[in-house]
N, C-alpha and C positions, 0 to 999 in steps of 0.2 A: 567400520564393521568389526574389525581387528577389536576396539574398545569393548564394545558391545559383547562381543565373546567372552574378554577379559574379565568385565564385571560380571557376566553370566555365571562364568565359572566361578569366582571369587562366590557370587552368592550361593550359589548351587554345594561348594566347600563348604561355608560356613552352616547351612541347611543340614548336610552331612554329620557333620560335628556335631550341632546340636541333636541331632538323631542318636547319635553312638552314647552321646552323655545321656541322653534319658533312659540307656539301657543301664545304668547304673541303678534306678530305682529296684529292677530286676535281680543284676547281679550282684547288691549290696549285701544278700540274705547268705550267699557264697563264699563273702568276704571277698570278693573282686569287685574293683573301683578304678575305673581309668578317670587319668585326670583330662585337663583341657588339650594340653601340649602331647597326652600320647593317643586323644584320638583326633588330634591335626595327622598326627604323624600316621594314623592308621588313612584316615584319607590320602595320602602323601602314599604308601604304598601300595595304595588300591589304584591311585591315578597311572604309578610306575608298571605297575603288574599289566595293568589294559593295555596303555602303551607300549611293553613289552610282548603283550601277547597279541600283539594285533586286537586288541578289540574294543568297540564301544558299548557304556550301559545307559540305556533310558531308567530312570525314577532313581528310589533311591539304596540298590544296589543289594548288596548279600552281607555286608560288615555287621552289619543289628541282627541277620540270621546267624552268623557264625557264631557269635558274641552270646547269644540268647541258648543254642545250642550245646554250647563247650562249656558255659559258665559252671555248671555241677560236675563236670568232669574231676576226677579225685587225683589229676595228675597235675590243673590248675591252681597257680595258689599265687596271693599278690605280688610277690619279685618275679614271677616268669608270666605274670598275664600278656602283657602288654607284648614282649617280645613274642611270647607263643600266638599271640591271636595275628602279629604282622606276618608270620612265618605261616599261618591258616590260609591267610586272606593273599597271600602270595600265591601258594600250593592250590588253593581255590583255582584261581583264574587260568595258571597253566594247564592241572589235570580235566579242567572244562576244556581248552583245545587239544588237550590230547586224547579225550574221549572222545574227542569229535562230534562236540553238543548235542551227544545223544543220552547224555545224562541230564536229567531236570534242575534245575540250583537247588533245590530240596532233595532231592536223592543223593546230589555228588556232598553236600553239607552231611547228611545221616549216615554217609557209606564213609566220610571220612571223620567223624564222631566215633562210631561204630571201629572202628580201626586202633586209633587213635588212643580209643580205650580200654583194648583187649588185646591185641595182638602185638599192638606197636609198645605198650605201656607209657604214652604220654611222648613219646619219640615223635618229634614232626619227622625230622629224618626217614627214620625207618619206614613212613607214613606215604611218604614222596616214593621212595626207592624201593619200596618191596610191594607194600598191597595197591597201593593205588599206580603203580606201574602196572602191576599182573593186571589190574582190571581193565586199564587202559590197552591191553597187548590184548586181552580176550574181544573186547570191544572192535577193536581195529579188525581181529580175523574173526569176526563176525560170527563169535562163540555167544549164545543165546543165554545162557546162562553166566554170564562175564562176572558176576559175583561172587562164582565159586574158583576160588582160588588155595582148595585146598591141597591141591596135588603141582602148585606153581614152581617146588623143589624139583621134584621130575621134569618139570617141563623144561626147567633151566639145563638143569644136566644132558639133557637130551639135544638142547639147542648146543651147547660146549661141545658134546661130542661130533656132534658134525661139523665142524670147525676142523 
């Protein structure tokens, strides 16, 4: 059985792959082009990120949404595709548990697009650490409107000073 897994996965990889490269057809017009080796390597960090975050995906995943999404982003450009979209597809799968899959994989992909390219300027960083923290902290305390995170300044300060 152990085999059978092994080749499963093997094909279910290479299905992967061949998904992410036909997103190239797409993002060739952006000038973003992943080769073969970095979207192994984006599988390869999607398999780490699940495993890391506890979780499992049926079909074939969120990497062709991310890819498809970010690709016009005007902070994307061919030396940093490949690293920014493994750093996406990272951020992806943690701020889904830390939202506590109350975010849809289409709303948590546009809310960190939407970030990503205004607030953050192209920063995964700042991306992880500032707005998609505050959303996931509104989320937890069951703030209804967890997307406004304009006043997340004060709420820090407020949180320091009672310390």
């Amino acid at each position: 059985m152990d085999c059978f897994l092994l080749i499963t996965s093997d094909v279910q990889n290479k299905l992967a792959v061949s998904e992410i490269l036909k997103c190239n057809e797409y993002t060739v017009r952006f000038g973003l082009v992943l080769s073969q080796v970095e979207a192994q390597e984006l599988i390869e960090t999607r398999n780490e990120a699940l495993n890391r975050n506890g979780r499992i995906e049926f079909g074939g995943g969120i990497i062709d949404k991310i890819i498809k999404e970010f690709c016009d982003s005007p902070f994307l450009y061919q030396a940093n595709y490949a690293e920014t979209l493994n750093d996406l597809v990272e951020t992806f799968y943690y701020f889904k548990n830390e939202s506590q899959d109350r975010l849809s994989d289409d709303e948590l992909i546009s809310l960190m697009k939407k970030y990503f390219d205004s607030n953050c300027g192209g920063s995964v960083e700042l991306l992880q650490n500032r707005e998609l923290e505050a959303i996931a902290k509104n989320i937890r305390y069951g703030i209804s409107d967890y997307e406004d995170i304009s006043d997340q300044a004060d709420y820090f300060d407020e949180e320091e000073e009672d310390l």
